[in-house]
Every structure is written in C-alpha cells, then in structure tokens.
Wavefront OBJ file of the C-alpha trace (Angstrom):
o trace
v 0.000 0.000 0.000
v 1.289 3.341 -1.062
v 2.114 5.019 2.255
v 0.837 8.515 1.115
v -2.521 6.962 1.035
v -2.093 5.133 4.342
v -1.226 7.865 5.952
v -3.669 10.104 4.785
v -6.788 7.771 5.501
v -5.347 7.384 9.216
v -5.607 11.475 9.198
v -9.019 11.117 7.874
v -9.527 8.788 10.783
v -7.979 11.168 13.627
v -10.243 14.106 12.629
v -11.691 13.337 15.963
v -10.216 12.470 19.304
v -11.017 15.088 22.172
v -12.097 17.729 19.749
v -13.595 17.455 16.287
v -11.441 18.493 13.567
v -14.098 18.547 10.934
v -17.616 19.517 12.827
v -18.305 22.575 11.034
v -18.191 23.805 7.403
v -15.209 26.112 8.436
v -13.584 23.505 9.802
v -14.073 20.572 7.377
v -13.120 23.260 4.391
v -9.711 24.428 6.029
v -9.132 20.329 6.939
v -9.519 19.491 3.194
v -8.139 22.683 1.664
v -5.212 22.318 3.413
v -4.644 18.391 2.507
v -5.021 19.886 -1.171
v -8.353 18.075 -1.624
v -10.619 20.733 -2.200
v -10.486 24.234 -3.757
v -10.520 27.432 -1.194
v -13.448 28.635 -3.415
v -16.140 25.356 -2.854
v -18.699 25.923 -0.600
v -19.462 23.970 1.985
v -22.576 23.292 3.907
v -24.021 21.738 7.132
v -24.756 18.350 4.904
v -21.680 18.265 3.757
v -20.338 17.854 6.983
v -23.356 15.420 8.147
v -21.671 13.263 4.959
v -17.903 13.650 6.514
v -18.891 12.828 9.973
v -20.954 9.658 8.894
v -18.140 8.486 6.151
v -15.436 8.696 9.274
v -17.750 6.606 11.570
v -18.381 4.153 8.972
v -14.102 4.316 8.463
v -13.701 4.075 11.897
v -16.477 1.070 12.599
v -14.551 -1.196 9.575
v -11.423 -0.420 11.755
v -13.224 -1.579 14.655
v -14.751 -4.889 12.568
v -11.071 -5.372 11.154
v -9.873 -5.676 15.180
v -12.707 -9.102 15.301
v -15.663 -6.797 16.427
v -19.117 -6.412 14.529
v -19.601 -4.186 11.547
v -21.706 -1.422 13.048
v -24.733 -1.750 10.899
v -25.369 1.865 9.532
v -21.406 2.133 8.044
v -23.473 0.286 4.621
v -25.818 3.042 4.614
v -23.051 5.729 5.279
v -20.865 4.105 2.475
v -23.691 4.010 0.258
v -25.013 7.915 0.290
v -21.049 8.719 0.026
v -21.007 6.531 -3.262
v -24.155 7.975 -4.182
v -23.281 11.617 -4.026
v -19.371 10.356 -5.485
v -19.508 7.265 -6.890
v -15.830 5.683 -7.858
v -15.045 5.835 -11.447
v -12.725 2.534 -12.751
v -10.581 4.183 -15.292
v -7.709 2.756 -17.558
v -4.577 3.814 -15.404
v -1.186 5.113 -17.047
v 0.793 1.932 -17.475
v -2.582 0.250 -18.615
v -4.020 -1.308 -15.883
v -7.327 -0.040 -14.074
v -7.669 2.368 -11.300
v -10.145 3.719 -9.164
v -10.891 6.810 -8.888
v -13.906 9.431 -7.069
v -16.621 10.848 -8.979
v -18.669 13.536 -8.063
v -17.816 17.016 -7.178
v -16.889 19.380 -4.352
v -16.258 17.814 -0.587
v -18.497 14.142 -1.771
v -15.470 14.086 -4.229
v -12.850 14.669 -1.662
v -14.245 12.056 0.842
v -15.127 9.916 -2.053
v -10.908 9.888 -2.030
v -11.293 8.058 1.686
v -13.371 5.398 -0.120
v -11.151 5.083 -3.001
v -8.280 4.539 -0.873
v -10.107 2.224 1.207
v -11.124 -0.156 -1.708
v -7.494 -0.392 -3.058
v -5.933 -1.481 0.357
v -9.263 -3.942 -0.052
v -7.772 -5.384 -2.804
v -4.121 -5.480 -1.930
v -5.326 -7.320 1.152
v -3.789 -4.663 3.216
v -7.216 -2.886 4.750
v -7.327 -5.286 7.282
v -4.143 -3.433 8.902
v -6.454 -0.748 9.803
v -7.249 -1.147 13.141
v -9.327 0.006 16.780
v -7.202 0.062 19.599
v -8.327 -2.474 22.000
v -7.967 -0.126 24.821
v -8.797 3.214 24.051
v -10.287 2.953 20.259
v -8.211 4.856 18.432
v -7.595 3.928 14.804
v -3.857 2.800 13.823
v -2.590 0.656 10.946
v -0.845 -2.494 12.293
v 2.451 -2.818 10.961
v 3.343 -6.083 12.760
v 4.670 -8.803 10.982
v 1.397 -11.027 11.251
v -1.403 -8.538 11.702
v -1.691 -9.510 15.362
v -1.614 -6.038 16.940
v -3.881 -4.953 19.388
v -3.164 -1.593 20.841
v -2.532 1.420 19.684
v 0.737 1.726 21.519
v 2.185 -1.245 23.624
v 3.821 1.380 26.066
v 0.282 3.044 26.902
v -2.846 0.794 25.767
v -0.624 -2.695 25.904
v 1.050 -2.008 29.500
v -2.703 -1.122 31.286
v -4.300 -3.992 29.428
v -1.619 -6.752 30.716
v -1.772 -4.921 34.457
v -5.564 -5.063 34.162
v -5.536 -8.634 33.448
v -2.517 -9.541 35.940
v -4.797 -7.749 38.818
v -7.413 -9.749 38.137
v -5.864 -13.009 37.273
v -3.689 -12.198 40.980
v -7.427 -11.262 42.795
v -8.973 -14.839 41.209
v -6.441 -16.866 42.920
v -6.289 -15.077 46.255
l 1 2 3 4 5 6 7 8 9 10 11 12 13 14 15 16 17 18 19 20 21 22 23 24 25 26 27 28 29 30 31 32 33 34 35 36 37 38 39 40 41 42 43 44 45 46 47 48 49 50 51 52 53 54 55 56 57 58 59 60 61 62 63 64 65 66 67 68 69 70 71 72 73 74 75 76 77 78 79 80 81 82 83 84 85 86 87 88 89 90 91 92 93 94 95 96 97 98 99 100 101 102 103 104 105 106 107 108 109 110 111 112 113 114 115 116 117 118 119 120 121 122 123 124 125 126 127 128 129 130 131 132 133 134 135 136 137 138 139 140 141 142 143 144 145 146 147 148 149 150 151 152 153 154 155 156 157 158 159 160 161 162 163 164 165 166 167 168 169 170 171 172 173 174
C-alpha cells in the first residue's frame, strides 16, 4: 500500500479524538483545503459535513470490525449515500491497468478519495491493517509482521491492558 494513502486515511480517521477536527463547514473546508483536496473557493454546507462525519464513523467502525468486532450496521448506509453523491469511477490507469478513482464534485469528491483509498488497500489485502485500539479505540494501521496487533501503543494501551488482566488473574487466585 502506497504510504501517502495510508497515511492520509489514518488522518481522515484522527479528525476526531477530544475535539472534532471537521464539525463545522469552516472547519471541514480548512481540513480538506489544506490536505489539497478541495479548492478554497467550494462551498461547503451543514450536509456536507453530516456526509464527513458519517463516512469517518463508517471508516472508523470497519477499523473496529477489522480488530474481530461487529460491523456497526449503519457504516453500509453511510458508504452508500457517500457513493451515491461520489460514486468511484474505474478508469484505464497510465501503465494500462485499471484504477479507481472518485466521482462527483466538491467535498463528496474529496471524501469519495477516503473510499477510493479504502477499496485499493481492499484489494491489496492490506485494509485489514487498519485497526481500533483495544484499549482506548483509536484507529492505527498495524504494521506487525502477522497482523496480530492490538493496541494502539504497547507502552500506553498494551502495558494497562496486561496490568488489568494480571490484577485480576492475581485477585482470582487469592
């Protein structure tokens, strides 16, 4: 997976954390303007920010199915009014094989770039790298050799899971 794109979905997915990055059209068009996905002269409206909000929750709950929870039911209906309002365009790429690519216009087009990204780690078999942190739920992509991480950070998230589990393994045989 081209890191670029990794990277840039996981900043897509850490829009929110204490404070919403993207929760207002101000907001959302300085987030995407700056990442060079939109044009300082777009408008942007209150829907288009119900449509980013929904397309990171349904980015966030595949990261949480890819960690062996359920699919949060409603990220088919988010996905599907995002490809709806963008739909991905399969085009002939430059050395001849096909790409994907968003459709649509305006900030549906820019998240529609989310979705596109998405679907090609799909089919590298690399989308199931993106991850929930067990502990606190953040989103990471697991770089381990075999896929088997479970924290966002083994120093932080890790550490209180294993002394969670040690207290209580120590308190059951007491």
């Amino acid at each position: 997976m081209d890191p670029a794109d990794r990277d840039l979905f996981l900043q897509f997915l850490w829009t929110r954390d204490e404070t919403d990055s993207i929760d207002t059209p101000g907001k959302l068009k300085d987030w995407l303007t700056g990442l060079g996905m939109l044009d300082g002269d777009e408008a942007v409206t209150e829907d288009d920010v119900r449509l980013a909000r929904h397309s990171r929750a349904a980015a966030r709950a595949m990261c949480v199915a890819n960690s062996g929870y359920p699919l949060d039911p409603r990220t088919h209906l988010a996905i599907e009014e995002l490809n709806a309002r963008a739909p991905l365009k399969v085009t002939a790429g430059p050395a001849g094989g096909l790409q994907v690519e968003p459709g649509g216009s305006g900030v549906p087009r820019a998240l529609a770039q989310f979705l596109a990204i998405a679907y090609r780690a799909t089919v590298e078999g690399e989308f199931g790298r993106f991850k929930a942190c067990q502990g606190c739920g953040w989103a990471y992509y697991d770089e381990s050799k075999n896929g088997s991480k479970k924290w966002c950070a083994m120093g932080f998230c890790g550490t209180r899971a294993k002394m969670k589990a040690y207290r209580e393994r120590k308190k059951a045989g007491a």
